[in-house]
PDB file with one MODEL, atoms N, CA, C and O in Angstrom:
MODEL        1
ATOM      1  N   UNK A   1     -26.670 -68.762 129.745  1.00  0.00           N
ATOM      2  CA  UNK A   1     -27.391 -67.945 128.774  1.00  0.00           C
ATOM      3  C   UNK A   1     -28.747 -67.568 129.357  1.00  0.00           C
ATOM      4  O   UNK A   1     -29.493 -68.301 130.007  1.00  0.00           O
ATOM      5  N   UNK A   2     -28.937 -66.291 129.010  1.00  0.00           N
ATOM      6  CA  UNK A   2     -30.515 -65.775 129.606  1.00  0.00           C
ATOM      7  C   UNK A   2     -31.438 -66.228 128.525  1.00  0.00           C
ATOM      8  O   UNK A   2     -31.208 -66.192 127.316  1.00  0.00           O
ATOM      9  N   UNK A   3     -32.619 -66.702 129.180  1.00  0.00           N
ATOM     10  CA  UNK A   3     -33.592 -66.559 128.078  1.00  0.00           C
ATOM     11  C   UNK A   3     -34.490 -65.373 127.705  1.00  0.00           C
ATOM     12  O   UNK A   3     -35.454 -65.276 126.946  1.00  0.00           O
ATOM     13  N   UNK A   4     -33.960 -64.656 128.358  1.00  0.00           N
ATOM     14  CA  UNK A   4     -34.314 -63.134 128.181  1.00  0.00           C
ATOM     15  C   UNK A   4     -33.773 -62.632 126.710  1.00  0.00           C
ATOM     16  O   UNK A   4     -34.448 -62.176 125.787  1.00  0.00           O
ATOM     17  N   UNK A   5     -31.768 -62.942 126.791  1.00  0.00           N
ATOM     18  CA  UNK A   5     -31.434 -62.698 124.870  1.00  0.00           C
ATOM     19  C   UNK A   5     -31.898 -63.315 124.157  1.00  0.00           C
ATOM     20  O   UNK A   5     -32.561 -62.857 123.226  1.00  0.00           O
ATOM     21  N   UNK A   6     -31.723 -64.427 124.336  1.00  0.00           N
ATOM     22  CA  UNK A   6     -32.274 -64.994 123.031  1.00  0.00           C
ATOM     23  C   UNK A   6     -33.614 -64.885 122.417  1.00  0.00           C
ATOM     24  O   UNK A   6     -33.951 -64.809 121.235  1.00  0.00           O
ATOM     25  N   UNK A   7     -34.355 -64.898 123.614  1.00  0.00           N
ATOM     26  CA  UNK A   7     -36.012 -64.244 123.337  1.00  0.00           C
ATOM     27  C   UNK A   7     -35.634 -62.875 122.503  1.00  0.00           C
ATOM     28  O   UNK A   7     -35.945 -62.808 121.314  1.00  0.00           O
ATOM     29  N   UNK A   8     -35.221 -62.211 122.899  1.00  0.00           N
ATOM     30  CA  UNK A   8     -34.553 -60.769 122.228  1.00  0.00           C
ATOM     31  C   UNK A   8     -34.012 -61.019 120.938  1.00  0.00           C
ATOM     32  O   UNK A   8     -34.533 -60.490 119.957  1.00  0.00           O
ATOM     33  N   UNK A   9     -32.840 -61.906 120.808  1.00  0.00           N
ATOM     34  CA  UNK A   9     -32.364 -62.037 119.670  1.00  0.00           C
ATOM     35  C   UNK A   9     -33.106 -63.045 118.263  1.00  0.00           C
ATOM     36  O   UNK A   9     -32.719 -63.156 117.100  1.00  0.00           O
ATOM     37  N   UNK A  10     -34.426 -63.732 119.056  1.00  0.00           N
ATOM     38  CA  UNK A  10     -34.968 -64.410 118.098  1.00  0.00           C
ATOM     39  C   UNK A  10     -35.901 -63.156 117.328  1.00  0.00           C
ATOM     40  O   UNK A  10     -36.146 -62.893 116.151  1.00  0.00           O
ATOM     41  N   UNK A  11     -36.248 -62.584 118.556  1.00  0.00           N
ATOM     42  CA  UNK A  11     -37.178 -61.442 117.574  1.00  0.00           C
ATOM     43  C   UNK A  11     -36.506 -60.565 116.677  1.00  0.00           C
ATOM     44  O   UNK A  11     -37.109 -60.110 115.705  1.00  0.00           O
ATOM     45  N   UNK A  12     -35.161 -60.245 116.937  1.00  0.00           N
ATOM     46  CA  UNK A  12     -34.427 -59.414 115.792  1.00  0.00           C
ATOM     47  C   UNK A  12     -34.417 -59.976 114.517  1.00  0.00           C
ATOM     48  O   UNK A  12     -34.792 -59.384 113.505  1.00  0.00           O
ATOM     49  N   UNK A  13     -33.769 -61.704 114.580  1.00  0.00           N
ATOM     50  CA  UNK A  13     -34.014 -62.708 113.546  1.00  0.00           C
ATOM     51  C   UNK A  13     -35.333 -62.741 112.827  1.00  0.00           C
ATOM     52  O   UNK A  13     -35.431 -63.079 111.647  1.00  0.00           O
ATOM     53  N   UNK A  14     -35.605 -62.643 113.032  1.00  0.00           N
ATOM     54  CA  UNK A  14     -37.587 -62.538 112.958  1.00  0.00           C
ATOM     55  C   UNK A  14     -37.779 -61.494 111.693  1.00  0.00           C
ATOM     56  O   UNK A  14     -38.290 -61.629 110.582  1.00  0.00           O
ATOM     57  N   UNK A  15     -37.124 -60.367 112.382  1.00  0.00           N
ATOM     58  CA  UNK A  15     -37.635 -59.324 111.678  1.00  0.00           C
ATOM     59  C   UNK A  15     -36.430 -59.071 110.744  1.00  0.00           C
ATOM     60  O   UNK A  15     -36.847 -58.317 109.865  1.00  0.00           O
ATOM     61  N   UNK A  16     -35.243 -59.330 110.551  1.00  0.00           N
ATOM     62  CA  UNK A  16     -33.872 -59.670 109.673  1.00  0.00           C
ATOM     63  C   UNK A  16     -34.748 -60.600 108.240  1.00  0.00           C
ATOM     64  O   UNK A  16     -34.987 -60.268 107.079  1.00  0.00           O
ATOM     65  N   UNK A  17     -34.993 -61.687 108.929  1.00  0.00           N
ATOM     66  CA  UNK A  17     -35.577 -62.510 107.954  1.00  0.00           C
ATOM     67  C   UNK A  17     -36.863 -62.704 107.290  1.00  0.00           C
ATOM     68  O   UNK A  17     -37.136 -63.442 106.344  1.00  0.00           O
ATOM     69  N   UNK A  18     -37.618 -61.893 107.970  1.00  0.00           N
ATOM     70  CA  UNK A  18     -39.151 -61.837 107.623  1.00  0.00           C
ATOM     71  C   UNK A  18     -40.129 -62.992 107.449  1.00  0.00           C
ATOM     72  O   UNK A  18     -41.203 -63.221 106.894  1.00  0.00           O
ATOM     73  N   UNK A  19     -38.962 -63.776 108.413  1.00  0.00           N
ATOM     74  CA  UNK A  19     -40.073 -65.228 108.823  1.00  0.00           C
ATOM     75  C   UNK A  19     -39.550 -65.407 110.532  1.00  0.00           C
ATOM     76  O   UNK A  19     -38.508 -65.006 111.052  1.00  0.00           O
ATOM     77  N   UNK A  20     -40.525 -66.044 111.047  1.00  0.00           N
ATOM     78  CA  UNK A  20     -40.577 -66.596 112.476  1.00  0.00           C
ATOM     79  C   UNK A  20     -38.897 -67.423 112.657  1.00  0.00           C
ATOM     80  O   UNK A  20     -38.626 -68.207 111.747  1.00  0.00           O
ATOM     81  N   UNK A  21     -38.230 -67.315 113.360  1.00  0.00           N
ATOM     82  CA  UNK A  21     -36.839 -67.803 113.686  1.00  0.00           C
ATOM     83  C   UNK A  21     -36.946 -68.177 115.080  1.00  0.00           C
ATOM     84  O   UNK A  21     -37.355 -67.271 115.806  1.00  0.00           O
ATOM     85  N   UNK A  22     -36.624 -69.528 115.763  1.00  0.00           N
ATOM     86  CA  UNK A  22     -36.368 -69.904 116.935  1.00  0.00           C
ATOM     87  C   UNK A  22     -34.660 -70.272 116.936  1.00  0.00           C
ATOM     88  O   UNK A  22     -33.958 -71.170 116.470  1.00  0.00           O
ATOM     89  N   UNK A  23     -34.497 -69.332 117.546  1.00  0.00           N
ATOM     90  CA  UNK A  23     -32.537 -69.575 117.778  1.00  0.00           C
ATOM     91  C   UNK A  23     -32.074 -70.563 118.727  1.00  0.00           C
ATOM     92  O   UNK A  23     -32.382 -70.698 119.912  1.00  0.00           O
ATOM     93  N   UNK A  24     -30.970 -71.493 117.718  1.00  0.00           N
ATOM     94  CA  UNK A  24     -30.810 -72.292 118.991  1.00  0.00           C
ATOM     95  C   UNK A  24     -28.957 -72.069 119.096  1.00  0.00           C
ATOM     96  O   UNK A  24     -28.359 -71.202 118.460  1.00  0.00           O
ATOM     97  N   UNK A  25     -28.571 -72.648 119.644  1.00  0.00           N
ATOM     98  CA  UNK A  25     -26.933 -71.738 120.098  1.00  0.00           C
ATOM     99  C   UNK A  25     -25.956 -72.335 119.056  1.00  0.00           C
ATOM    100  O   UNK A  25     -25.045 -71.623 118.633  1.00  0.00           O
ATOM    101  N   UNK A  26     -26.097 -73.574 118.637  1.00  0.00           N
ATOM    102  CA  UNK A  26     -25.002 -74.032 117.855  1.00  0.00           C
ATOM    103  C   UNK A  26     -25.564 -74.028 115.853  1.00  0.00           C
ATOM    104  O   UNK A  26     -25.418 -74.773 114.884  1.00  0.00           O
ATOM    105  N   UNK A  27     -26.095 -72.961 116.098  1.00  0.00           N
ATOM    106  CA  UNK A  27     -26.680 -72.477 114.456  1.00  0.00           C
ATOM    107  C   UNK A  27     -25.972 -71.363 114.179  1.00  0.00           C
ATOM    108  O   UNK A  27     -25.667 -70.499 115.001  1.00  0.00           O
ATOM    109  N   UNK A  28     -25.661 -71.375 112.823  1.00  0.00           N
ATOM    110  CA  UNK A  28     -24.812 -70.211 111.954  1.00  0.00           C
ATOM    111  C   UNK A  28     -25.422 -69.604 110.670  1.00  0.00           C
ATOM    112  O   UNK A  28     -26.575 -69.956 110.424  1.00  0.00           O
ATOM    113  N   UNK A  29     -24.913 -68.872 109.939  1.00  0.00           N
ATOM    114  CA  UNK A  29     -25.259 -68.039 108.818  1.00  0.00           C
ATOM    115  C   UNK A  29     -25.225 -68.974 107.943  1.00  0.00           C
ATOM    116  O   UNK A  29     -25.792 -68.677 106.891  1.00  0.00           O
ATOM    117  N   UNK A  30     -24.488 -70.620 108.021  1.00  0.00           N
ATOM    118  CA  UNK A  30     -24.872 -71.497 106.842  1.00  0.00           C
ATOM    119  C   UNK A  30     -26.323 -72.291 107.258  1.00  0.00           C
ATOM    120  O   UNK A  30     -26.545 -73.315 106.612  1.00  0.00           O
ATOM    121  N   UNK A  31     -27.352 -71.889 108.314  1.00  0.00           N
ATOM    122  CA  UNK A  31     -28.179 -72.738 108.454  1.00  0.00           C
ATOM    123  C   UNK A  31     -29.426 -71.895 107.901  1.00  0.00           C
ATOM    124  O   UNK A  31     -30.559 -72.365 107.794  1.00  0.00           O
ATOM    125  N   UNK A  32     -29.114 -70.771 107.613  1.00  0.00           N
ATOM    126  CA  UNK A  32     -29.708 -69.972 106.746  1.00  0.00           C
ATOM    127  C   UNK A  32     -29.519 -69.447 105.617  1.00  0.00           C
ATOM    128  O   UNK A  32     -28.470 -68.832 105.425  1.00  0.00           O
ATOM    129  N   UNK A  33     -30.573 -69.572 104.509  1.00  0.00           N
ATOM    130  CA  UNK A  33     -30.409 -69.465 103.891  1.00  0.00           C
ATOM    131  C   UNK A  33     -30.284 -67.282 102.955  1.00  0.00           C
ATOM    132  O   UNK A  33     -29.782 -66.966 101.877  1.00  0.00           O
ATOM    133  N   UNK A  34     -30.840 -66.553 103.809  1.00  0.00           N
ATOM    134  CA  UNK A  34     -31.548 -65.245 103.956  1.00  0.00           C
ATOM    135  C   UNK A  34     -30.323 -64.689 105.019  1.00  0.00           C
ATOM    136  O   UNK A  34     -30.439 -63.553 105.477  1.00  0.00           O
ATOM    137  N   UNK A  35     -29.386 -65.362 105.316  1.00  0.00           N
ATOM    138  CA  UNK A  35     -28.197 -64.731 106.341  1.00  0.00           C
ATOM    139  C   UNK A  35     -27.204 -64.299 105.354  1.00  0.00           C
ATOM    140  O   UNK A  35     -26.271 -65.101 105.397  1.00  0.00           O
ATOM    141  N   UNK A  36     -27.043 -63.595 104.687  1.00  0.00           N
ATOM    142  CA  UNK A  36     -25.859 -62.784 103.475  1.00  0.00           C
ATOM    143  C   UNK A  36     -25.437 -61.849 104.625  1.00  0.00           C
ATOM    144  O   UNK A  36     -25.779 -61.695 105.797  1.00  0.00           O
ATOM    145  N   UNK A  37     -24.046 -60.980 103.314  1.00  0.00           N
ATOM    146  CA  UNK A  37     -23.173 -60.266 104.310  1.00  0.00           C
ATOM    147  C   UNK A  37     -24.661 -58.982 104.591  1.00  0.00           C
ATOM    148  O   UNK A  37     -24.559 -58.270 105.590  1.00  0.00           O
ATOM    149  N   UNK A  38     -25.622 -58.843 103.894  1.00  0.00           N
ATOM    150  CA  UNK A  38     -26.049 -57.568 103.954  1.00  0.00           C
ATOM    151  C   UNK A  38     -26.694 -57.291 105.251  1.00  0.00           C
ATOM    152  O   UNK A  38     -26.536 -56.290 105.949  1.00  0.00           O
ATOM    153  N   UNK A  39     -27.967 -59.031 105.634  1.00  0.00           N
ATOM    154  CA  UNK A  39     -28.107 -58.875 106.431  1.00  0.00           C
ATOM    155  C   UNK A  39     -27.532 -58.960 107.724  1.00  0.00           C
ATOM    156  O   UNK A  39     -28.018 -58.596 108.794  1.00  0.00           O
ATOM    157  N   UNK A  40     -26.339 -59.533 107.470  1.00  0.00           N
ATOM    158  CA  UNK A  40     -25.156 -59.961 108.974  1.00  0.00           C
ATOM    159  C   UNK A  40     -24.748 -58.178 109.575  1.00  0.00           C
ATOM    160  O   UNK A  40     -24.270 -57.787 110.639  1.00  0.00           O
ATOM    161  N   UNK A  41     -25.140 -57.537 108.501  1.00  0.00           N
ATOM    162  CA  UNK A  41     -25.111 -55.894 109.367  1.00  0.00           C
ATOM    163  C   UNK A  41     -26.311 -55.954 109.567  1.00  0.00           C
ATOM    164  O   UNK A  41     -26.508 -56.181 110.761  1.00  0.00           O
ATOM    165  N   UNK A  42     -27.327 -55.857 108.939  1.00  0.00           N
ATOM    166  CA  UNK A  42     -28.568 -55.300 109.794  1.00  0.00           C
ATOM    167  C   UNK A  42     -29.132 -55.727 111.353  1.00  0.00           C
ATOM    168  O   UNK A  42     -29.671 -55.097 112.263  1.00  0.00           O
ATOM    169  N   UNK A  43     -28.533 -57.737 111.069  1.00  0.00           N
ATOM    170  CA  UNK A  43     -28.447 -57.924 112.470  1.00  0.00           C
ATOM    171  C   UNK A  43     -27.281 -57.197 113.697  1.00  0.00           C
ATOM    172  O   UNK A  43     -27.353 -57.019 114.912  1.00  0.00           O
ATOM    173  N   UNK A  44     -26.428 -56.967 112.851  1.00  0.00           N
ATOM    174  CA  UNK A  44     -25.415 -56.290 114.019  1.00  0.00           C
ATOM    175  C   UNK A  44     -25.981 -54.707 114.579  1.00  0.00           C
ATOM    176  O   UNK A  44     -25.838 -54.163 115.674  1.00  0.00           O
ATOM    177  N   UNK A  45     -26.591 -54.306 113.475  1.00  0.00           N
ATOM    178  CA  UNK A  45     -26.523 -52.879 113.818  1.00  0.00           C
ATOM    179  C   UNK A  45     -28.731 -53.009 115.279  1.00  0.00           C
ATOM    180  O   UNK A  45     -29.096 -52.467 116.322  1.00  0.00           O
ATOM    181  N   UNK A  46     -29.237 -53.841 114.473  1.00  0.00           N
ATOM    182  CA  UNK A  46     -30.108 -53.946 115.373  1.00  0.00           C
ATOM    183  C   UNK A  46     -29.918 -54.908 116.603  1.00  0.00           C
ATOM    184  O   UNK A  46     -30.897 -54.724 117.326  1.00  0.00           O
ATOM    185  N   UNK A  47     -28.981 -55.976 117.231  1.00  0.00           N
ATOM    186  CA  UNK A  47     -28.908 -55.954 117.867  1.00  0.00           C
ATOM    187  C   UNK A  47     -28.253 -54.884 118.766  1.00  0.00           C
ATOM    188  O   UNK A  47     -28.553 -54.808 119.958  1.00  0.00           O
ATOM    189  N   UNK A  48     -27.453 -54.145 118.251  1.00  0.00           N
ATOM    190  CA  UNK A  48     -26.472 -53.079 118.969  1.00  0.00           C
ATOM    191  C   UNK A  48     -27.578 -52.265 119.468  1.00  0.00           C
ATOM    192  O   UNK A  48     -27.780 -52.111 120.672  1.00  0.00           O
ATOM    193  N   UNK A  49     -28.208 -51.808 118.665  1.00  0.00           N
ATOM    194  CA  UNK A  49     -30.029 -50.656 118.791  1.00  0.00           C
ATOM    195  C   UNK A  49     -30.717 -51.343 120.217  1.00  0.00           C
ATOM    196  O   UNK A  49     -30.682 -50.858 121.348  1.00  0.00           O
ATOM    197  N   UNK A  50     -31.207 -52.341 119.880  1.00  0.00           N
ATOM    198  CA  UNK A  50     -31.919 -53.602 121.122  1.00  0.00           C
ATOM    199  C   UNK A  50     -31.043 -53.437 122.582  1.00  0.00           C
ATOM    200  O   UNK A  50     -31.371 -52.827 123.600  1.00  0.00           O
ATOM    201  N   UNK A  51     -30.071 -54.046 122.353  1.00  0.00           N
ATOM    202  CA  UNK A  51     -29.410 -53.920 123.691  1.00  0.00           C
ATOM    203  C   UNK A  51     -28.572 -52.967 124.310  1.00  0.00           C
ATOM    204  O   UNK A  51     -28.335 -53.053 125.515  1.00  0.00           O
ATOM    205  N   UNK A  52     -27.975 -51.831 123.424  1.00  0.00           N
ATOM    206  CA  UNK A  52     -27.597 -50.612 123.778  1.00  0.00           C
ATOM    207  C   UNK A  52     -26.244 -50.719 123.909  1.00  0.00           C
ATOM    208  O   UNK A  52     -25.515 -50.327 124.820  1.00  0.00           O
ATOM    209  N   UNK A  53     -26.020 -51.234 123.004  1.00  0.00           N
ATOM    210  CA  UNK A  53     -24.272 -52.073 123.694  1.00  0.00           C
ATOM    211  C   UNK A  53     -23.739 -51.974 121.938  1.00  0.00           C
ATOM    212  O   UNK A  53     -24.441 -52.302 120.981  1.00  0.00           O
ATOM    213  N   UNK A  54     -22.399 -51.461 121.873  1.00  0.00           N
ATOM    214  CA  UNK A  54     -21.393 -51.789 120.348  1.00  0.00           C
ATOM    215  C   UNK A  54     -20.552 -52.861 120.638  1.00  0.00           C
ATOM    216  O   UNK A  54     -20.080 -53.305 121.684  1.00  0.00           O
ATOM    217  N   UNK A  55     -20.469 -53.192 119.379  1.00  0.00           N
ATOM    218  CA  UNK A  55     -19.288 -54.451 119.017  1.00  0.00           C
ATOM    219  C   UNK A  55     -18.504 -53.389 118.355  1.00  0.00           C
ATOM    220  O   UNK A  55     -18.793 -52.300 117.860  1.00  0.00           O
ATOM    221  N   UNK A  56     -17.199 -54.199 118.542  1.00  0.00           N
ATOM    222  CA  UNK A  56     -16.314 -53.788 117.553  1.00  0.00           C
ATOM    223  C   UNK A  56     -15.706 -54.969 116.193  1.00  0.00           C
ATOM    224  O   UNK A  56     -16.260 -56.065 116.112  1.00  0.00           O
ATOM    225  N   UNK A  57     -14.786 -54.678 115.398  1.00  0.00           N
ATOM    226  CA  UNK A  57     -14.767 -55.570 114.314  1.00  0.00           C
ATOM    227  C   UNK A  57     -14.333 -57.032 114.600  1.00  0.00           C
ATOM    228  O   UNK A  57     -14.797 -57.996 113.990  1.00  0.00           O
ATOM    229  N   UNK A  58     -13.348 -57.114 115.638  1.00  0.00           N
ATOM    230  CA  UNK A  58     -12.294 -58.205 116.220  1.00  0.00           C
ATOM    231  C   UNK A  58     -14.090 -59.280 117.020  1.00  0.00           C
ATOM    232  O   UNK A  58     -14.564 -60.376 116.721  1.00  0.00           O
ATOM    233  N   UNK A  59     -14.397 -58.514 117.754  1.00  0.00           N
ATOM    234  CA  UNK A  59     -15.563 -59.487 118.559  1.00  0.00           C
ATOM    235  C   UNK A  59     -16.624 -59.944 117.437  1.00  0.00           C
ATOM    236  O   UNK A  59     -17.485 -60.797 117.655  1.00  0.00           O
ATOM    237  N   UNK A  60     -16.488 -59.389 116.421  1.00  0.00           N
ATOM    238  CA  UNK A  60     -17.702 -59.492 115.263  1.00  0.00           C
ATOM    239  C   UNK A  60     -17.528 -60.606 114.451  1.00  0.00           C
ATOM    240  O   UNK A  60     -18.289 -61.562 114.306  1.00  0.00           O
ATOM    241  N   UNK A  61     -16.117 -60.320 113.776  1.00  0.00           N
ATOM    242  CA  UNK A  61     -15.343 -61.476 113.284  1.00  0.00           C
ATOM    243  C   UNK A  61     -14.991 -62.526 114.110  1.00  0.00           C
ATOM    244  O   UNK A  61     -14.051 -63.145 113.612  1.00  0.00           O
ATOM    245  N   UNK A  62     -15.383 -63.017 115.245  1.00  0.00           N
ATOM    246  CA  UNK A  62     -14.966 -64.205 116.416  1.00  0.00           C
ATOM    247  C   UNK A  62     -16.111 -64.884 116.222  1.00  0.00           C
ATOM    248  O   UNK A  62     -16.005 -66.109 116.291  1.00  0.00           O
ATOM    249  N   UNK A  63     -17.400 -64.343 115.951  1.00  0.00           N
ATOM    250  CA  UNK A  63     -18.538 -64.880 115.862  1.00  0.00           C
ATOM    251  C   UNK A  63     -18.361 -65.936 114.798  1.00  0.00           C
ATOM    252  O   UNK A  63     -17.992 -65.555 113.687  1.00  0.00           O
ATOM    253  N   UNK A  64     -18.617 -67.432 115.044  1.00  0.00           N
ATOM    254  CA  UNK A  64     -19.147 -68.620 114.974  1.00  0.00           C
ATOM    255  C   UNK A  64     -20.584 -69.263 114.277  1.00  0.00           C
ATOM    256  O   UNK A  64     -20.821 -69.779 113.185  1.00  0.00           O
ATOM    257  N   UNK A  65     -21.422 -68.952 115.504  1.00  0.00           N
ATOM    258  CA  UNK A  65     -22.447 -69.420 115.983  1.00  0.00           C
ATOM    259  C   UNK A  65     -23.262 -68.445 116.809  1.00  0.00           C
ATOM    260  O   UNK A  65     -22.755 -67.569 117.510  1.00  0.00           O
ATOM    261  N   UNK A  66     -24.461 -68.643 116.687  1.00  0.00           N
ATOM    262  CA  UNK A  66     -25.564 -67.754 117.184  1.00  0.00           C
ATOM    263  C   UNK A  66     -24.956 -67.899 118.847  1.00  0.00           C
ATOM    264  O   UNK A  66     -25.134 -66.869 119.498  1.00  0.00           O
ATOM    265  N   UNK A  67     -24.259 -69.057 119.609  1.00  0.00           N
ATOM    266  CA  UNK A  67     -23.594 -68.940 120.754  1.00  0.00           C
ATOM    267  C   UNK A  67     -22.706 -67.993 121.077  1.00  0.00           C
ATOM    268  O   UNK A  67     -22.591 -67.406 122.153  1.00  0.00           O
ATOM    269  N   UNK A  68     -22.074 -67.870 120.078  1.00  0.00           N
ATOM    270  CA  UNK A  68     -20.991 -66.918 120.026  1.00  0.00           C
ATOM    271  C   UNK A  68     -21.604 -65.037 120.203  1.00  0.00           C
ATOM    272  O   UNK A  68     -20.976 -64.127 120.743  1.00  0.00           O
ATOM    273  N   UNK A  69     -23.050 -64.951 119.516  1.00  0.00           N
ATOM    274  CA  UNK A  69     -23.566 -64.200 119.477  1.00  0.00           C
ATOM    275  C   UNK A  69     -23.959 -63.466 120.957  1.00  0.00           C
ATOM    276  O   UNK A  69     -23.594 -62.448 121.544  1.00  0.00           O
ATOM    277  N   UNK A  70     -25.015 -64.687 121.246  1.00  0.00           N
ATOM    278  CA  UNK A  70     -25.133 -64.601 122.555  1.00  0.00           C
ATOM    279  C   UNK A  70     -24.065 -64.366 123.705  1.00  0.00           C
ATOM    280  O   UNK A  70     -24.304 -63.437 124.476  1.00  0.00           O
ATOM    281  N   UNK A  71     -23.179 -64.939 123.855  1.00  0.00           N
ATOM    282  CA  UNK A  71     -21.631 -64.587 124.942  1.00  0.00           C
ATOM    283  C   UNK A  71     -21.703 -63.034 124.601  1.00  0.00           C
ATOM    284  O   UNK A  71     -22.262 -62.220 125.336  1.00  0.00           O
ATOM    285  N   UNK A  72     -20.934 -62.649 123.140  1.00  0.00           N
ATOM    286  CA  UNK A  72     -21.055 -61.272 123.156  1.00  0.00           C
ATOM    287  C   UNK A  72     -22.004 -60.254 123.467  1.00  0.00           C
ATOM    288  O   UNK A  72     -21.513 -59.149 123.696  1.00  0.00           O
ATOM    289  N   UNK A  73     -23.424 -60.373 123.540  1.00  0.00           N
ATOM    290  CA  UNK A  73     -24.306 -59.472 124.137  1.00  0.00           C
ATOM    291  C   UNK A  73     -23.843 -59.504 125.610  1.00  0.00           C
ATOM    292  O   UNK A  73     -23.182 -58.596 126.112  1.00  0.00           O
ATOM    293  N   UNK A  74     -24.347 -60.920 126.448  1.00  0.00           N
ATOM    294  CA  UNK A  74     -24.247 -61.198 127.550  1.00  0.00           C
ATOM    295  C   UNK A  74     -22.675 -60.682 128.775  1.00  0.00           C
ATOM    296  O   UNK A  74     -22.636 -60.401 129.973  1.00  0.00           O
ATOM    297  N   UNK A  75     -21.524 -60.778 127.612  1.00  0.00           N
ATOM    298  CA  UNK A  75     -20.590 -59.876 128.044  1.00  0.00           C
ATOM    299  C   UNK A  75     -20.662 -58.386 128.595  1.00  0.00           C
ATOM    300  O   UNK A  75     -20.032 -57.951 129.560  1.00  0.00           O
ATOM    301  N   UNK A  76     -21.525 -57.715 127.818  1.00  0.00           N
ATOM    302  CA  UNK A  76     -21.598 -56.474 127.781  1.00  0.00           C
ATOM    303  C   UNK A  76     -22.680 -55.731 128.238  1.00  0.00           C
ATOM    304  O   UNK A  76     -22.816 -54.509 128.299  1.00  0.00           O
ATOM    305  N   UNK A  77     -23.568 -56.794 128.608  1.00  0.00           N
ATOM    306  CA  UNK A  77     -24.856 -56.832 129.385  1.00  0.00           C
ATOM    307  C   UNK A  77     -25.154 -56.296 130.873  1.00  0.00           C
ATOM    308  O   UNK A  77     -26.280 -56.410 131.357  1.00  0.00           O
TER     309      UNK A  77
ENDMDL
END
């Protein structure tokens, strides 16, 4: 894992949640409380914006864990 995404992806979190977020890899949408379906798009659609890269529904739905998150940028990276 780069610490380049996640630096990247904490700041998206950041601004998703409108509080400071340090991501760590084996955290999910139940370790938050502010992670609903609404914002689970806004993070998708701004990480997609950030790194210049689409998901599709199958890689979206595989997602886990903020690890899982990370692989998929880093795939496509």
């Amino acid at each position: 894992m780069e610490s380049s995404t996640i630096s990247r992806l904490s700041n998206i979190f950041s601004r998703a949640f409108n509080e400071d977020v340090t991501l760590e890899e084996g955290q999910s949408a139940a370790d938050y409380d502010k992670w609903d379906s609404l914002t689970n798009i806004r993070l998708i659609v701004q990480i997609e914006k950030e790194f210049s890269i689409n998901f599709n529904s199958v890689e979206i739905m595989g997602w886990r864990t903020v690890k899982d998150i990370i692989a998929s940028v880093e795939s496509k990276s």
